[in-house]
N, C-alpha and C positions, 0 to 999 in steps of 0.2 A: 469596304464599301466600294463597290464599282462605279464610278461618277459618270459613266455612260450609259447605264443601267439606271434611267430616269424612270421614278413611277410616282403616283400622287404620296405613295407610304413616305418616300423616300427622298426627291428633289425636287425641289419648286424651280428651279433653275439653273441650267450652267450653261457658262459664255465661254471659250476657250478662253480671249483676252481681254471681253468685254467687262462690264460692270457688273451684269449676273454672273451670280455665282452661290446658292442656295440650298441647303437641306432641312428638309420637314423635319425629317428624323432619322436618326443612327441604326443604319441596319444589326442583324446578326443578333445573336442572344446572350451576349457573355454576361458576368456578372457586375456589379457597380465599382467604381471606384470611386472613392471621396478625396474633395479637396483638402485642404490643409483646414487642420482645424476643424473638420468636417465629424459625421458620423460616419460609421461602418456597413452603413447597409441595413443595420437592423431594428433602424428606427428610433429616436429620441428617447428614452428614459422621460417619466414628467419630472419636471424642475429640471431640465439638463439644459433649455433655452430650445428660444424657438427653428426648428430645422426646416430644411427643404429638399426635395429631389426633382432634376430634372433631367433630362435627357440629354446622352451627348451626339456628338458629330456636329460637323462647322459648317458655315460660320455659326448657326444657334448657338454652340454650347460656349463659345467666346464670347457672342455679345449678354450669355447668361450671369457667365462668372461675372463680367466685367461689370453690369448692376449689381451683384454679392460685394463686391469689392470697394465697391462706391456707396454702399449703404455702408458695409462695417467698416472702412475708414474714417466714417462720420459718426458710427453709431458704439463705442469700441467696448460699452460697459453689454450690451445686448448685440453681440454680435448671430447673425444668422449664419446657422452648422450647413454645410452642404453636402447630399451624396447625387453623384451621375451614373446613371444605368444607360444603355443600351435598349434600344425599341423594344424588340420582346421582351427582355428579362424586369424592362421597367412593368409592363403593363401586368406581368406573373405577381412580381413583388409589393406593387401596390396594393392592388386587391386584396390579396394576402394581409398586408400588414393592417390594413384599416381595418378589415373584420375584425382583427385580433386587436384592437386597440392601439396599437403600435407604428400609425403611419407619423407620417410627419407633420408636423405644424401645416408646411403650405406644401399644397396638393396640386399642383400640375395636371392640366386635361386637355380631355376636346371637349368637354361638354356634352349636351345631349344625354344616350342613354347611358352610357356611364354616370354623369353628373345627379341623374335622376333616382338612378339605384341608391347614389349614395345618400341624395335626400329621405327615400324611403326609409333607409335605416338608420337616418337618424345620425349619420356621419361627419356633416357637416353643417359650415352656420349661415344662419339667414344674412346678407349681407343687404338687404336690402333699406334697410334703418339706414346703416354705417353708407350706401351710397348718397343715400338721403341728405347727410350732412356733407358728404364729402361732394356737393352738384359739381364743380369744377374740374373734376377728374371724372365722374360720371358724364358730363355735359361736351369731355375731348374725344368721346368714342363714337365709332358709329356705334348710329341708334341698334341700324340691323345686325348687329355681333351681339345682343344679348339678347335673341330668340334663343338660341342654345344655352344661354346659361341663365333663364327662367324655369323653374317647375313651379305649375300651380299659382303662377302671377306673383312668384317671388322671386328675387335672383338669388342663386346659391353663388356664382361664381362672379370672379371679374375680366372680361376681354382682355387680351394683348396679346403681342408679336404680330401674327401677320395676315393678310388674308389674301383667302386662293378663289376667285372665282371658275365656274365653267364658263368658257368661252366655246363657241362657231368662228373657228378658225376656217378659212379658204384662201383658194391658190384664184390669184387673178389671173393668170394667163389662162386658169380653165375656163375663166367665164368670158374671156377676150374670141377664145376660141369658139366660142358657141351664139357669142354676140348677145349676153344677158347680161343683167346686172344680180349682183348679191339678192336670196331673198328679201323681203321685205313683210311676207306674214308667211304661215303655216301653210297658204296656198299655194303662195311660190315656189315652196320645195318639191310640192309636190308637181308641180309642172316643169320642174325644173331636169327631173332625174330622165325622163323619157330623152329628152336633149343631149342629158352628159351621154348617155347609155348608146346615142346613137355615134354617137364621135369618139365612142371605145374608151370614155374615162368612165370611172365609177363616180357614184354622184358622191357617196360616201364612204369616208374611210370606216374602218372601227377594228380595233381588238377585243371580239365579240368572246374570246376563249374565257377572258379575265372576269368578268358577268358586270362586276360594279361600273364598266364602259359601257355597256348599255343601258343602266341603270340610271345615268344622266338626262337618255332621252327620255324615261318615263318622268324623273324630277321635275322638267322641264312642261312637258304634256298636261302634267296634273296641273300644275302652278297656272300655266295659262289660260287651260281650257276650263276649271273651276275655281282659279284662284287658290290663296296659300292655307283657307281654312280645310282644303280636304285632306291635305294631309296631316295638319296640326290635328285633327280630327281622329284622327288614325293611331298621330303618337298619344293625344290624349285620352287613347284607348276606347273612343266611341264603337260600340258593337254593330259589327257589318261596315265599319268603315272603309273597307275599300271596293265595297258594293255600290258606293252612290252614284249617281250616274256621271258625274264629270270624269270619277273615276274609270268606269267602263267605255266610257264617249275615248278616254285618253290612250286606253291600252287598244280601243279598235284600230283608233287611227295609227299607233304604233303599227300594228301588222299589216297594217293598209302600204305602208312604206316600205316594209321589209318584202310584201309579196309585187310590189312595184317593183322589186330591184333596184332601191334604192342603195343598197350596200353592196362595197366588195364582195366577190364572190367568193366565197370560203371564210368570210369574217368569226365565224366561230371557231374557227384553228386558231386565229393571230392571236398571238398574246401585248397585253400593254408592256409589259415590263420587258420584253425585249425592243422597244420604241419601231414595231414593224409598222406598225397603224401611223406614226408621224412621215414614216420614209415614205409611203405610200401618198402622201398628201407634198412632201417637197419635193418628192420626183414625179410630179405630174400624174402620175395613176389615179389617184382621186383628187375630185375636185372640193370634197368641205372635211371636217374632221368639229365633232363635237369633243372637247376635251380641257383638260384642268389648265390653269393658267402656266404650272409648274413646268409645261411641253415645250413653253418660248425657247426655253434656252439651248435645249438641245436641238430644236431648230434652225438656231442659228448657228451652232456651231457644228454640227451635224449637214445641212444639208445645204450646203454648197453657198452658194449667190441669193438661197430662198429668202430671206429675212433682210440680207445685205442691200439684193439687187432692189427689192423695196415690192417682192412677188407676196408678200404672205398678206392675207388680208383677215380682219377681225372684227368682230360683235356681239350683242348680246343677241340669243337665241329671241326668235320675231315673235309678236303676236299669234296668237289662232285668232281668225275672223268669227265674230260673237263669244267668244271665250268672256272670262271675267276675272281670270288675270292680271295683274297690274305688267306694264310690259318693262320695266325698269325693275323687276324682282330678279332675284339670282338665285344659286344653287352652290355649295360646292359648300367650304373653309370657309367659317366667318371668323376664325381667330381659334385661338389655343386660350386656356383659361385655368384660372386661380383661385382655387377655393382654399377656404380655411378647417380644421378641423376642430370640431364640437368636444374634441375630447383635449385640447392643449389648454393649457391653464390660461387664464385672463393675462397675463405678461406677455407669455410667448403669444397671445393672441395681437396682441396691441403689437406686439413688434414685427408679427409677419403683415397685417395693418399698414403698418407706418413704411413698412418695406415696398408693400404694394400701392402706394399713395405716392410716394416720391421717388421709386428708382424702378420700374416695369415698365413706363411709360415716358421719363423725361427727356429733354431735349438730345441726349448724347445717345441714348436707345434709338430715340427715334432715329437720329443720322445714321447709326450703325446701321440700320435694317435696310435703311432707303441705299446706301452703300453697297450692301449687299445683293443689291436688285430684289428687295421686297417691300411690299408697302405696308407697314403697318397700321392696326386698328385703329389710328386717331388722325383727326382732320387737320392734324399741323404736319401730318406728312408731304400733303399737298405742297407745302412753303422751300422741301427740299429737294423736290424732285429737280429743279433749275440748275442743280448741281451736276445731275447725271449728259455729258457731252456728247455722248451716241446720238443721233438722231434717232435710230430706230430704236434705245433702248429706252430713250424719251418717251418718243409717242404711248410706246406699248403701256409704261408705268402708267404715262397719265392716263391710260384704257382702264386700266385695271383698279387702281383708283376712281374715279370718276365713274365706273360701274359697281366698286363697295360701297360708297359715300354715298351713291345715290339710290340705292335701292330699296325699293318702299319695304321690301321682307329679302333676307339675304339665307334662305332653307338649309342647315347643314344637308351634308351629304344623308340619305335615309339609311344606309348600313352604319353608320355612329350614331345618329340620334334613335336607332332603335337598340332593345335588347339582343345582344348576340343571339339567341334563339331566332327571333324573328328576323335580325338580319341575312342570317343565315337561309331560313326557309324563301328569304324575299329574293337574295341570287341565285336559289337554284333554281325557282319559279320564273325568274327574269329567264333566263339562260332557255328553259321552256317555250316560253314566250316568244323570244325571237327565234327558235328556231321553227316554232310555227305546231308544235308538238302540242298546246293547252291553247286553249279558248279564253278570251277575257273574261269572261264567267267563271270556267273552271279556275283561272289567277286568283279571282277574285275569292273564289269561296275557301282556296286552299290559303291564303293570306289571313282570312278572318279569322279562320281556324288557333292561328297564334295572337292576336290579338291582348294585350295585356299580358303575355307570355315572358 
């Protein structure tokens, strides 16, 4: 894993010596290793107790083990088996084994349309009783991290670890230099680009090669200019739903900005995963950058004085004027999540249960994470952030925080919360879209197309 090599798959974070220091997920595809005591990769036998797999690379897979550790040191007659894969080899191996019966007791996600498939088939269990009893643990998360892990107004899954919002990252010495302030709705930006445009900065960065970086700005678009039922609409498979009008109102205005010259020029060459689109916003080239919260760290350790000298400026993406939007909704990572499997006996059920009640979420996870420069899903993270001494790595938490905790709808990313079919069809059609090639009509009718898909 290249730890300068930031992408949303891959780091939430990294500070050279700071207190961020962060990974989503373990690149590369090799195959699993098990801890001690673990399984081999091929899934629990029933009656062998209850198992789990999850992914490795640090600090995650540390503060993974170390809840394993702390429940089977208390728990020593039902200890829970562990195997760790690697990003892709996990996501191959899972699917795989749960069709075949053979996944593990507890099932590690993102939610969304993975978690949904599994519903359909019938894979896993309704957890929505068992939170019912359990309010106190259900009652420490945010509300907005189980949009993703609902189908059909039940939850299958339970929130934890971390959450990644999209942030409107911008450089204040761009707007010193043009004598603006930060938008403040949909109209500002647009008034805002002719100004950068004349003073030779780009208004916006973007790694437009990547497609799911512009795919933010439609998340954003939809959410505000119709609010979050248009797209819930879409995942709940309503027909023509991406024909409604908020939706076509959201993709005009998208090409409204791109044929302003609102972006870099050449923004569909940059790729995100080489962090071209961050340098471009700390060396002054552009002045705003729409992108995952996971960008801070190589910001700051990456580009100079940007973050230090106190240049980098943040917030949630503005209102559109009439829109019906709530303006405190977000987009991006509302958490990783924990389902059980339908097919493990009542024992190993109760014990990945009892695992997930007392050691995913308690006080020592929760420090680790905050530690770690991430805030996790429950609102006693808040209580630990007083810990972290940076100034700048303060404020940012309490941003990031204080924009999950508060958001009235927190929208997974739409390439996870859809079917890989459809996600697929939706970035090649985004990548369309901005380059100016398809009409929001045309988006729209080729999106319907997959629909339920």
């Amino acid at each position: 894993m290249d730890p300068n090599a930031t992408s949303r798959r891959t780091f939430l974070g990294l500070v050279g010596s700071g207190a961020l220091a962060a990974g989503l997920a373990a690149c590369g595809s090799s195959g699993p290793t098990s801890t001690p005591g673990s399984t081999t990769g091929g899934g629990a036998p029933a009656g062998s107790g209850a198992s789990y797999w999850f992914l490795t690379g640090q600090p995650q897979q540390g503060i993974r083990e170390a809840q394993v550790k702390r429940f089977n040191d208390a728990n020593s007659s039902t200890k829970l088996k562990t195997t760790e894969f690697q990003n892709d080899a996990f996501k191959q191996k899972i699917k795989t084994a749960i069709g075949a019966g053979q996944g593990p007791t507890l099932i590690w996600g993102w939610g969304g349309g993975g978690l949904k498939a599994y519903v359909e088939a019938g894979q896993v269990e309704d957890l929505t009783g068992w939170l019912g009893q359990n309010a106190t643990l259900k009652n420490s998360i945010f509300p907005s991290a189980f949009t993703a892990a609902t189908v059909n107004g039940k939850i299958y899954a339970v929130p934890g670890e971390t959450v990644t919002p999209i942030v409107l990252f911008y450089d204040k010495r761009a707007f010193e230099k043009i004598g603006a302030q930060p938008p403040k709705s949909w109209g500002d930006i647009l008034d805002l680009v002719p100004k950068f445009n004349a003073k030779g900065i780009a208004p916006f960065s973007l790694g437009g090669q990547s497609r799911w970086t512009n795919m933010m700005w439609l998340e954003f678009l939809f959410d505000r200019i119709g609010g979050s039922e248009v797209f819930q609409n879409i995942y709940d498979g309503k027909k023509d739903g991406w024909s409604d009008p908020s939706a076509i109102k959201a993709l005009e205005e998208m090409q409204k900005l791109i044929k302003a010259n609102g972006f870099i020029k050449g923004f569909s060459s940059i790729t995100a995963d080489s962090n071209a689109d961050q340098a471009l916003l700390f060396t002054g080239k552009a002045a705003m950058m729409l992108h995952g919260a996971w960008t801070y760290g190589n910001m700051k350790s990456s580009g100079g004085d940007f973050v230090t000298g106190g240049h980098l400026g943040y917030m949630n993406f503005p209102p559109v004027d009439g829109g019906k939007g709530d303006p405190t909704d977000t987009v991006g990572n509302p958490g990783q999540y924990m389902s059980i499997s339908s097919k493990a006996s009542q024992a190993d059920k109760d014990t990945a249960k009892k695992f997930i009640a007392n050691n995913t979420l308690d006080d020592a996870t929760v420090e680790a994470w905050v530690k770690s420069g991430n805030i996790p899903v429950v609102k006693s993270a808040k209580d630990k952030l007083s810990s972290i001494t940076d100034k700048n790595d303060s404020e940012w938490l309490n941003f990031v925080y204080d924009t999950a905790a508060n958001a009235k709808n927190f929208a997974q990313s739409w390439d996870q919360a859809l079917s890989p079919t459809q996600a697929e069809t939706l970035l090649d059609n985004i990548a369309k879209l901005f380059q100016l090639s398809i009409s929001p009509q045309q988006f729209a009718t080729n999106m319907n197309a997959v629909i339920g898909k």
